[in-house]
C-alpha positions as CSV (number, residue, x, y, z in Angstrom):
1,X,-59.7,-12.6,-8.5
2,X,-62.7,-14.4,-9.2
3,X,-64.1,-17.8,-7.1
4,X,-63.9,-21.4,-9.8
5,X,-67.3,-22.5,-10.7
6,X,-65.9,-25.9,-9.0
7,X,-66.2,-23.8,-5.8
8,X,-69.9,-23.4,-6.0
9,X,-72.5,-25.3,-3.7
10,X,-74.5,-27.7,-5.9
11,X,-78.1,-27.7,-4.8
12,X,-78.7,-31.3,-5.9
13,X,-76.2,-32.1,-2.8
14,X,-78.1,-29.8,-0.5
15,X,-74.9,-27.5,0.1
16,X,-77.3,-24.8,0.1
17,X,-76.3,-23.0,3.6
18,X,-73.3,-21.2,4.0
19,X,-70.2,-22.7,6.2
20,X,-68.1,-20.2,6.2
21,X,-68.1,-16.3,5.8
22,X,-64.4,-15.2,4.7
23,X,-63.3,-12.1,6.4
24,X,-60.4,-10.0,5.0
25,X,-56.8,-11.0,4.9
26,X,-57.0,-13.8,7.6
27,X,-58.3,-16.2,4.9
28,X,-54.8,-17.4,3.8
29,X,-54.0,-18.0,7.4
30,X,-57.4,-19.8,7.6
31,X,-56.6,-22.3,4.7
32,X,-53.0,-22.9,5.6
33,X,-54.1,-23.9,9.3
34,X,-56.6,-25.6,8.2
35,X,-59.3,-24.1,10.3
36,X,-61.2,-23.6,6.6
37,X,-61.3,-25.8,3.5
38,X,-62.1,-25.2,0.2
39,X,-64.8,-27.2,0.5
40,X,-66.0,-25.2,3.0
41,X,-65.4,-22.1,0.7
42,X,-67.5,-24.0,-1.7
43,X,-70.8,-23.9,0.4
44,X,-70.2,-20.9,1.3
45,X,-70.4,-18.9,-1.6
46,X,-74.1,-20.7,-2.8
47,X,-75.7,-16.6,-2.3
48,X,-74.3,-14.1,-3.7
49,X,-72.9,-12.0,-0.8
50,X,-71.5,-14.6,0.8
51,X,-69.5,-14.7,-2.7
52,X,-69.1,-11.2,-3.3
53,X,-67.8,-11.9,0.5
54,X,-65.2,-14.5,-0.3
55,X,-63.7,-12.6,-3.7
56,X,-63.3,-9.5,-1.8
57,X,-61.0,-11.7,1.0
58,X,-59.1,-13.5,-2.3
59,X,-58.5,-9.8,-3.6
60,X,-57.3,-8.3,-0.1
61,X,-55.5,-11.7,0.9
62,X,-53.4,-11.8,-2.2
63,X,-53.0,-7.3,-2.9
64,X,-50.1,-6.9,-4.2
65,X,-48.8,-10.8,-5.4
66,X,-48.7,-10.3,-8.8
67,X,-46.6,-6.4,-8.4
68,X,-43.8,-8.1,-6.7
69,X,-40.4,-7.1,-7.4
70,X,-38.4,-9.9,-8.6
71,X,-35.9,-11.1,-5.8
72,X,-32.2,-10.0,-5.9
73,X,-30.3,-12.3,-8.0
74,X,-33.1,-13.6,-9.7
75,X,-32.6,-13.3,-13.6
76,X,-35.4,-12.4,-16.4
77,X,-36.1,-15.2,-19.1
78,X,-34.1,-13.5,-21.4
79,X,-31.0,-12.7,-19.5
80,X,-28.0,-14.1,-21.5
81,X,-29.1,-13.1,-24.6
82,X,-29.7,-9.5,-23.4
83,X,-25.7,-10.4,-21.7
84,X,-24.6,-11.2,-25.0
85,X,-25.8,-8.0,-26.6
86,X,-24.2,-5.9,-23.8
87,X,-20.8,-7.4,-23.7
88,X,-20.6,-7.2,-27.6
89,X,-21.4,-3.4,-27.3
90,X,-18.8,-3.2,-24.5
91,X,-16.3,-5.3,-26.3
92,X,-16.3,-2.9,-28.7
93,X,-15.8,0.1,-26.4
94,X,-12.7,-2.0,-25.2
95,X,-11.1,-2.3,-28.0
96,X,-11.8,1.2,-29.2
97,X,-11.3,3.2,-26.5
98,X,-8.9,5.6,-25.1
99,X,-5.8,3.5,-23.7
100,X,-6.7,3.8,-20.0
101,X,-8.7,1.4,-17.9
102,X,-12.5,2.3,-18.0
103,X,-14.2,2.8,-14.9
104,X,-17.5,0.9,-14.5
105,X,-19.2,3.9,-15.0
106,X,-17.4,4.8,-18.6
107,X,-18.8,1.1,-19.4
108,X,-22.0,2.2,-18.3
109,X,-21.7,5.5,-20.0
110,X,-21.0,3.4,-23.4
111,X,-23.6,0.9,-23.4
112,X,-26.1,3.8,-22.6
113,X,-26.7,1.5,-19.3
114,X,-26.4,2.1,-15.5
115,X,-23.8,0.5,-13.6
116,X,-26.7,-1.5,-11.8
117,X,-27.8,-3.1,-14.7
118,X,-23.8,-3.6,-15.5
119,X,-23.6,-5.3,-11.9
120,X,-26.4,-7.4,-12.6
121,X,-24.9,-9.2,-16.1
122,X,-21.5,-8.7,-14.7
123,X,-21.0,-8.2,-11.0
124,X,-18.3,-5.8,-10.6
125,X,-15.6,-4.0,-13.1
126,X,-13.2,-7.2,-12.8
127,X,-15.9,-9.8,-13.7
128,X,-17.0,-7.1,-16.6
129,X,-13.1,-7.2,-17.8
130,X,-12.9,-11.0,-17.9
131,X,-15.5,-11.6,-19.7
132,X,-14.2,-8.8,-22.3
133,X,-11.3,-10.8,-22.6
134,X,-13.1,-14.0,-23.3
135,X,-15.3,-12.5,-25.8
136,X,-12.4,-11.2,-27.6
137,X,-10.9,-14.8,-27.7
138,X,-13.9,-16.1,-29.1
139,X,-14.1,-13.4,-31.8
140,X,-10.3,-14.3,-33.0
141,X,-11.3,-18.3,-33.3
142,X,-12.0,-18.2,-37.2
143,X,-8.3,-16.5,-37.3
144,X,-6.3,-19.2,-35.0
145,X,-8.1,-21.9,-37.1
146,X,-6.5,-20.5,-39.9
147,X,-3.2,-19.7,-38.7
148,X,-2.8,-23.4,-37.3
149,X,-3.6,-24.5,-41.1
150,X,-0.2,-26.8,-41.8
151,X,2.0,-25.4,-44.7
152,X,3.8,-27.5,-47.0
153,X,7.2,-26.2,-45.6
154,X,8.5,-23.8,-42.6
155,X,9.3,-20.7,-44.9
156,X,5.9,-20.9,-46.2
157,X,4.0,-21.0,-42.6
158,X,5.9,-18.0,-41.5
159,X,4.7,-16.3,-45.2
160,X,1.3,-17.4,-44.7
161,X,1.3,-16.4,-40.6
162,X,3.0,-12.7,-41.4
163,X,0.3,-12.1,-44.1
164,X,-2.5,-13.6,-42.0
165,X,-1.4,-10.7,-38.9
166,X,-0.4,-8.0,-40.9
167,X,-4.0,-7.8,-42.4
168,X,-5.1,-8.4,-38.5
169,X,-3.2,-5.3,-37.7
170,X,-4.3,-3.1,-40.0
171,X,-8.2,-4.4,-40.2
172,X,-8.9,-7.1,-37.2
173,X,-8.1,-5.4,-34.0
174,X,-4.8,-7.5,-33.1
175,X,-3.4,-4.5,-31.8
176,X,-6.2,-3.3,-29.7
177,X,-7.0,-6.7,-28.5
178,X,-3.2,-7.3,-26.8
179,X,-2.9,-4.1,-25.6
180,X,-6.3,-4.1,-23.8
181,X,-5.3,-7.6,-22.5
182,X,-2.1,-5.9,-21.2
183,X,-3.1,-2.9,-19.7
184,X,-5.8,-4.8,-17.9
185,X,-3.8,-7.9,-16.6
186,X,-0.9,-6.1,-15.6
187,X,-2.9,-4.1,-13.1
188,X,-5.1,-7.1,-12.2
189,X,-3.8,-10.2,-11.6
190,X,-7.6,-12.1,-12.0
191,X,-7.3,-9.9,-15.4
192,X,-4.2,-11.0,-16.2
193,X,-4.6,-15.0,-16.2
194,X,-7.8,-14.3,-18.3
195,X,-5.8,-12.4,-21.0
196,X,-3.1,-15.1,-20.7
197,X,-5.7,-17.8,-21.1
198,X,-8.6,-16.1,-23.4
199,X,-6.1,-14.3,-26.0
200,X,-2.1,-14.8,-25.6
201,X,-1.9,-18.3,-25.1
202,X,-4.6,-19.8,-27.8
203,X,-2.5,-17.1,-30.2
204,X,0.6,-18.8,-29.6
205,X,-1.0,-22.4,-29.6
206,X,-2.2,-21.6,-33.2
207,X,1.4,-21.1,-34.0
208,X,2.8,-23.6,-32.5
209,X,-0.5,-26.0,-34.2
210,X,1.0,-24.7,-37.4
211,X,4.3,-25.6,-37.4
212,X,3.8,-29.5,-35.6
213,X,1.9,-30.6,-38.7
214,X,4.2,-28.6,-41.2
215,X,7.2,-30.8,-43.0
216,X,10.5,-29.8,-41.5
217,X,9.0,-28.1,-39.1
218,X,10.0,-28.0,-35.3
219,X,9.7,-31.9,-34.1
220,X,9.8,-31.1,-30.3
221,X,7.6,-29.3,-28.0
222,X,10.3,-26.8,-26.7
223,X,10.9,-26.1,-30.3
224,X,7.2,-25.4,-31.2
225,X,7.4,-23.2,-28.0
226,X,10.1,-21.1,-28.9
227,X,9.1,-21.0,-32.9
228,X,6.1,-19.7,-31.8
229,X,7.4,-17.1,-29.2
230,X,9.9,-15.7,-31.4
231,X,7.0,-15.7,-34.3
232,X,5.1,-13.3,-32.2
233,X,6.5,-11.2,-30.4
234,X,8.2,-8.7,-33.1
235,X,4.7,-8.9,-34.4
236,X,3.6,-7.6,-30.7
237,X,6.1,-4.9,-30.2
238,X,6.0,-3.9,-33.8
239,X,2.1,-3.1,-33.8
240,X,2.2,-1.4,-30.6
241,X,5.4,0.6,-31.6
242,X,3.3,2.3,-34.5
243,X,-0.1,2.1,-34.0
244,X,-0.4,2.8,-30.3
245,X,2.9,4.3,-29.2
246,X,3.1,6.9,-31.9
247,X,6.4,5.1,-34.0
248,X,4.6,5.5,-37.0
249,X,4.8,9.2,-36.4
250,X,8.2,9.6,-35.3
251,X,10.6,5.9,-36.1
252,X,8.1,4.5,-38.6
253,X,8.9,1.0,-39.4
254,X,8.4,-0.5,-42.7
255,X,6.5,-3.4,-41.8
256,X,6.5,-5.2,-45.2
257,X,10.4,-5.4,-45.3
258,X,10.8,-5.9,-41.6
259,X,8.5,-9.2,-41.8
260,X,10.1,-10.3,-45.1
261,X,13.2,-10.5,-43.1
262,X,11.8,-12.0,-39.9
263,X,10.2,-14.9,-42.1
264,X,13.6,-16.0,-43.8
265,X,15.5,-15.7,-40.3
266,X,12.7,-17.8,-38.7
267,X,12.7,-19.9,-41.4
268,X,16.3,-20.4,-41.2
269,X,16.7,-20.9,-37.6
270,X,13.8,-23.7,-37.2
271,X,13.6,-25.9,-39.9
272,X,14.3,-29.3,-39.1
């Protein structure tokens, strides 16, 4: 650390014999009692060991300031973009993964990361989980904007919304997504309202969206309600019955016929 010009004794003002000699570390102690000024620093660095003097004091009085460690808590300048990156990695873990409930350190394992730096973005398994949850809600937005596009009648909004999940099935994780949401809330109730809230309910809001703006649709909220419970859950069990269950092994289902037939009883059974 080096002493300001400002600091230096002009001659023109006389400041030509020293004030002050710093000595060591005691020099912060010095200024903050003020038992020194800088003023009095000033004059006192006019020859050059009585500088040399008061750098060395500056360098021992501040060792070790710039080296600190950053304070617990405390959070780098880029920390929820580097947040963002690491849930999306683990996000995809989630929803690719074996169907068990991860440990913190299989996350870690995943994201090539500890579980420190996991409990730093995250703070513990359950707030990692959440915020899983929510991220997978956000990436199924596009898809409930365009299930809750109105249809010019009921039988073709339950066309349009079979289509729309079959392809979700096969391509967009709809499977994965619910059953991670499942496994997790069902053995953690803080888990559980996130799925409810993040995934299953803006699911069946989309539905429900849908059919209030269709002609001869359902005109009542318990209506929308049920149309939209009834709507998705075969599509639920169905998926999980083949794709994670094994069913398409052993009592495969023929999907295409099955929803073809759920479409004209729903059809039937809630048009106004």
């Amino acid at each position: 650390m080096s002493v300001p010009e400002e600091w230096l004794p002009d001659p023109a003002r006389g400041e030509q014999n020293p004030a002050y000699r710093p000595s060591g570390p005691n020099l912060i102690a010095d200024l903050a009692c003020g038992w020194v000024t800088w003023h009095d620093l000033r004059i006192s660095t006019y020859d050059r060991s009585a500088r040399r003097g008061l750098n060395s004091a500056l360098d021992d009085a501040f060792e070790g300031t710039e080296a600190m460690p950053r304070p617990a808590g405390a959070r780098n300048h880029d920390f929820e973009e580097k947040r963002a990156a690491l849930l999306n990695v683990l996000t995809d873990f989630a929803l690719s993964a074996d169907l068990r409930r991860p440990s913190l350190r299989q996350f870690a394992m995943a994201a090539q990361q500890s579980e420190p730096t996991l409990r730093h973005y995250f703070h513990d398994r359950q707030g990692l989980v959440v915020d899983i949850l929510e991220n997978i809600g956000l990436r199924a937005t596009l898809l409930w904007e365009m299930v809750s596009t109105p249809s010019i009648s009921p039988a073709a909004a339950f066309e349009e919304y079979f289509r729309i999940s079959e392809a979700g099935m096969k391509l967009g994780g709809f499977t994965r997504a619910h059953a991670f949401g499942l496994i997790e809330g069902l053995a953690d109730e803080v888990a559980g309202q996130a799925y409810l809230a993040k995934v299953l309910e803006p699911a069946l809001k989309a539905i429900s969206d849908k059919l209030r703006d269709t002609p001869g649709g359902p005109t009542t909220e318990t209506g929308l309600r049920a149309a939209a419970l009834a709507t998705l859950s075969p599509m639920l069990v169905m998926s999980l019955h083949q794709e994670l269950l094994g069913g398409a092994e052993y009592t495969p289902i023929d999907a295409s016929a099955t929803m073809a037939s759920l479409q004209g009883w729903l059809s039937k059974g809630f048009s106004a």
